[in-house]
N, C-alpha and C positions, 0 to 999 in steps of 0.2 A: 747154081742158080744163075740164068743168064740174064741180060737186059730184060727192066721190063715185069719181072719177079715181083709178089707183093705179099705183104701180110697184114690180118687185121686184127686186133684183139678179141673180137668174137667170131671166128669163122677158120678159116685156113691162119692158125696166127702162132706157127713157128716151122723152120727148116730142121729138120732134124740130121744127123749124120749118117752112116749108112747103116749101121747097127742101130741107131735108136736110140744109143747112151748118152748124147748130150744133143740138144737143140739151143738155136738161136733164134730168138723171135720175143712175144710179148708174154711176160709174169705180171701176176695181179701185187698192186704196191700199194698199200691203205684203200681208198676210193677208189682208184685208178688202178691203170699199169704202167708198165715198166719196157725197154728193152733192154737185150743183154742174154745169156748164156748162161745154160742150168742144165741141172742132169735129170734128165730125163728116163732114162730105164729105173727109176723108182718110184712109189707112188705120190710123195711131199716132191717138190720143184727146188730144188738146192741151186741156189744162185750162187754163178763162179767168177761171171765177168758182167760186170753194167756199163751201160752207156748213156752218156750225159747221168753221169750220178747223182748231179746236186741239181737236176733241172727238178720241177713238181710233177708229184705223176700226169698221166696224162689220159684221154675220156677214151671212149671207145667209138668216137668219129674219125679213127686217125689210119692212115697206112704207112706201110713199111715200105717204102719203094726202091729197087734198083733203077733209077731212071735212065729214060734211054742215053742223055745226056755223059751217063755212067759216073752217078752219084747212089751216094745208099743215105737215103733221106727219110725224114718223118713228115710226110703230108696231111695235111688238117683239111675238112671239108668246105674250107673256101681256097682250098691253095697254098697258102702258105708253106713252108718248105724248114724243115730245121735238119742240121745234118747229123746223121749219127756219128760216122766218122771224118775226118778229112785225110783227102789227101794231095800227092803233089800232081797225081794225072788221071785223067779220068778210068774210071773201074770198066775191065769187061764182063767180068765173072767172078762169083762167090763160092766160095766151097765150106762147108760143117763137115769137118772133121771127127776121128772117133776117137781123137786125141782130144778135144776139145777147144782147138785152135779153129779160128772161125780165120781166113784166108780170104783176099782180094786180090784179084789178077788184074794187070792191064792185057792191052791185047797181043803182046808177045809172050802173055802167059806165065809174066815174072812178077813177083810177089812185091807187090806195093802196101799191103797193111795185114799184118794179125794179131788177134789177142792176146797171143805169148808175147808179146814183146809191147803190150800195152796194159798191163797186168792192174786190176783194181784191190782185191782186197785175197786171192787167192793164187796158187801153185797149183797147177795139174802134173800129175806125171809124165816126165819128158820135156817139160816146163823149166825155165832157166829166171832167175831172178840173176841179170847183167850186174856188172859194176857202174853204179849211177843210178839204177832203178831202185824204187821201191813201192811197198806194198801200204795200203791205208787202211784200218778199220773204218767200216761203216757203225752209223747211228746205233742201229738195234738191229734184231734178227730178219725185221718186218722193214724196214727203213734202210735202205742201200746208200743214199748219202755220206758223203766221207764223215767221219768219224774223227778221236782227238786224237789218234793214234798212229805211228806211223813203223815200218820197218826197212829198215835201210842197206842193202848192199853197196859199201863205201867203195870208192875206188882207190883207197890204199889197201882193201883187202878186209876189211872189218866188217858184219856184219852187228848192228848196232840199232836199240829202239831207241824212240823218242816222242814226248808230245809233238803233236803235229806242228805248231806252230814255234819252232824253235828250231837254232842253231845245231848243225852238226858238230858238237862242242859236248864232251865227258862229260860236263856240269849238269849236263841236261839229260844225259839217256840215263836207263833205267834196264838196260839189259844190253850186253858185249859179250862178243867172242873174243877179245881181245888176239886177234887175229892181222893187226896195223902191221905189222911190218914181213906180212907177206908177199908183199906185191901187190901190183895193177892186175889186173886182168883175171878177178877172183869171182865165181859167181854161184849162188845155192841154188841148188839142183832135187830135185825129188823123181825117183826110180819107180818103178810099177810096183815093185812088191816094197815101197811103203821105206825106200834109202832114201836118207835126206841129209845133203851133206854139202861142204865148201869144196869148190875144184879151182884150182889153176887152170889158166888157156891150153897150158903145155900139158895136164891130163892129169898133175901131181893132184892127189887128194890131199887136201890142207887140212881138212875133221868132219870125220862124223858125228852129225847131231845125231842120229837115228841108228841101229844096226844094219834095219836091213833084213829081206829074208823073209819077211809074213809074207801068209798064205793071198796067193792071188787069187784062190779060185772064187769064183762069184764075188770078188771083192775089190773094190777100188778106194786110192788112197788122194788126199790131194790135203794141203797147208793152206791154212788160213791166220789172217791176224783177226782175233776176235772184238766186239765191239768194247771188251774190258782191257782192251793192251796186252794181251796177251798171246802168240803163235802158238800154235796146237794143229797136230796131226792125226784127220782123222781117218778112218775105215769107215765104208759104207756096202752092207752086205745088197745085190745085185737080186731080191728077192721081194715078194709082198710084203715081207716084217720088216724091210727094211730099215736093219738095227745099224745106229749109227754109236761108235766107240771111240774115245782119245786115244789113243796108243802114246803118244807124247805129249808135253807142252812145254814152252820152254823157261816156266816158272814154277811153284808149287804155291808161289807166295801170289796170290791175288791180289794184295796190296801195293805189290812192289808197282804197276804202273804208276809212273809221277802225273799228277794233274788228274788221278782217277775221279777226286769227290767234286773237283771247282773248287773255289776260292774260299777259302777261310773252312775246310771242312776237312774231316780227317777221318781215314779208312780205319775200320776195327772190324777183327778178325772173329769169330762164333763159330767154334769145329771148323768145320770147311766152308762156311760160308761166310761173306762180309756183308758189312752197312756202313752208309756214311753219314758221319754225324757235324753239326754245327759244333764252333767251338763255345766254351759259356761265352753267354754276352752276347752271340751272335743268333738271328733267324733264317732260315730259309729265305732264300730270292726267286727272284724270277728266273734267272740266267744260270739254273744248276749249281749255284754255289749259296753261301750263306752274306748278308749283310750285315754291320755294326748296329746294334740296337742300345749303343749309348756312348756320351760324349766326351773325352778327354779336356774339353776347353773348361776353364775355370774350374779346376781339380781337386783345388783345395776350398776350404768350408775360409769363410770370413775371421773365425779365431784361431785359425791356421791348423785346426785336424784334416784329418785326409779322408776322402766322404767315399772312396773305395774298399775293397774288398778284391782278393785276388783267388780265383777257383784252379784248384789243382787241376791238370790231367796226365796222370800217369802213366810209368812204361811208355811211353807213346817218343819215336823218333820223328823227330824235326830237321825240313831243310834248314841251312846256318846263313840266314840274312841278315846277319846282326851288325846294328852300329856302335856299342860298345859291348868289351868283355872287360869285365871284374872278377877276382879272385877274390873269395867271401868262404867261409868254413861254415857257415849251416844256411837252410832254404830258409828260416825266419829271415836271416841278413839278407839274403837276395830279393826277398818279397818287402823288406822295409825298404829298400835300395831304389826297387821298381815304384813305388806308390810314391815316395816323395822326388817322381821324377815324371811329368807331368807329359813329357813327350813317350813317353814307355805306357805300351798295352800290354805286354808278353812279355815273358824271359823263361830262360830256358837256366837249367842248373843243372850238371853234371861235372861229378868227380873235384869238387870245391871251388868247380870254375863258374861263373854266372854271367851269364850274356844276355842285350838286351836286343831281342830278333828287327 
């Protein structure tokens, strides 16, 4: 695409690559659309790569412009100008690849920006997730927005998840390769026929997540972080039934993401599926988690009983945020323990230890 190039959400409103397998241009997102990069040789639109992800979709007065300027901008019908990408000099050509790297040249025709190396929520084959990069879940399947989730190629060599908004700190993830003391310079990589695995710089293979070896024919493979915290690799057969399959994931446990439910809510399992539930006492909020629907202040009754009650919930593991631990030999002692202690909501009992979270 040279200077000058446009797209519009109703009309000419995507570049495709020269096979047809993946385009870059605009997806429909709620009311709106979107830009960003999908695979295109099948008949649903599989979104790989977005741009400006957390901006709000946008109307169908807009264009896609390579300007002559050699910017790749989103123009709105009075002018205004938002950029898709930036960069440090000005663009002279775009290229859509059938790798699915979407490519910007200046005009000695050396690569000033791609997708591979600006990665939102996905891996293509031939795709590198660097050490220092990482990958985000988005909102929902419909909702490209970063998400609470995040995965991480460390740059001591660990590839590690995490709520998004948190520390790269063991305390906090939720799934390791315990792979830290491999080195720098370690990055996860996915193969055409569906290898997805850690490499060293120097070519040593550090682990295979994946074997390796499915069948490529009419078939492509690419990783994503899903909107449940979860990495899964899938196959997408290259046909009208375009049957889409997991081949991997790198949990079985749907609960294990941390921060899956929000605040005060706890993930439970049903066969293979989950829900998440308020804890007793608590209601549903606005903000995806649950609020306190009663009040610790003044706990005890005026003749000195205690005007609580304390609701079990069983089997159920808890993070350990506790400010005291007591050694107590039955849960009646722990729950007398907790009620005539008027800063205590919670406590947790295991193995004759009782802790108050």
């Amino acid at each position: 695409m040279s200077l000058g190039s446009s797209l519009t959400p109703i009309g000419n409103s995507s570049w495709l690559s020269p096979s047809g397998l993946y385009a870059f241009g605009f997806y429909q997102q709620g009311n709106g659309f979107s830009a960003g990069i999908f695979v295109a040789g099948i008949p649903q639109k599989t979104v790989v790569w977005t741009a400006n992800r957390n901006n709000p979709p946008i109307q169908g007065n807009v264009t896609l412009l390579l300007t002559g300027g050699g910017r790749l901008v989103l123009q709105s019908a009075d002018g205004q100008e938002i950029s898709i990408v930036n960069t440090h000099e000005p663009v002279a050509k775009a290229s859509m690849f059938d790798s699915g790297n979407f490519i910007l040249y200046n005009s000695d025709q050396e690569i000033i920006w791609q997708s591979f190396r600006n990665p939102t929520n996905t891996i293509l084959p031939g795709q590198s997730l660097l050490a220092g990069e990482e990958l985000f879940s988005s909102v929902s399947a419909t909702n490209q927005s970063t998400g609470i989730f995040r995965l991480k190629m460390q740059n001591d060599g660990n590839l590690v998840q995490y709520p998004k908004d948190t520390p790269d700190e063991a305390a906090y993830s939720y799934y390791s390769l315990f792979t830290d003391d491999r080195g720098e310079n370690v990055s996860l990589n996915l193969d055409v026929d569906g290898y997805l695995y850690l490499v060293h710089s120097t070519g040593f293979i550090i682990k295979d997540l994946t074997p390796g070896g499915y069948s490529t024919e009419g078939t492509i493979y690419l990783m994503k972080i899903d909107t449940d915290g979860i990495f899964q690799l899938y196959s997408f057969k290259l046909n009208q039934n375009s049957i889409v399959l997991i081949v991997w994931a790198s949990s079985d446990d749907k609960c294990s993401p941390k921060g899956l439910c929000g605040l005060n809510r706890y993930c439970v399992k049903n066969d293979r599926d989950i829900y998440c539930q308020c804890l007793p006492g608590y209601l549903i909020s606005g903000e995806g988690g649950c609020q306190k629907n009663f009040s610790t202040e003044n706990c005890e009754s005026k003749d000195g009983n205690i005007k609580y009650t304390i609701d079990r919930v069983a089997n159920t593991k808890w993070e350990d945020a506790s400010y005291s631990i007591l050694s107590l030999p039955t849960e009646e002692e722990c729950e007398k323990a907790c009620l005539e202690d008027c800063s205590c909501e919670a406590t947790m009992f295991k193995d004759g230890e009782f802790i108050y979270p």
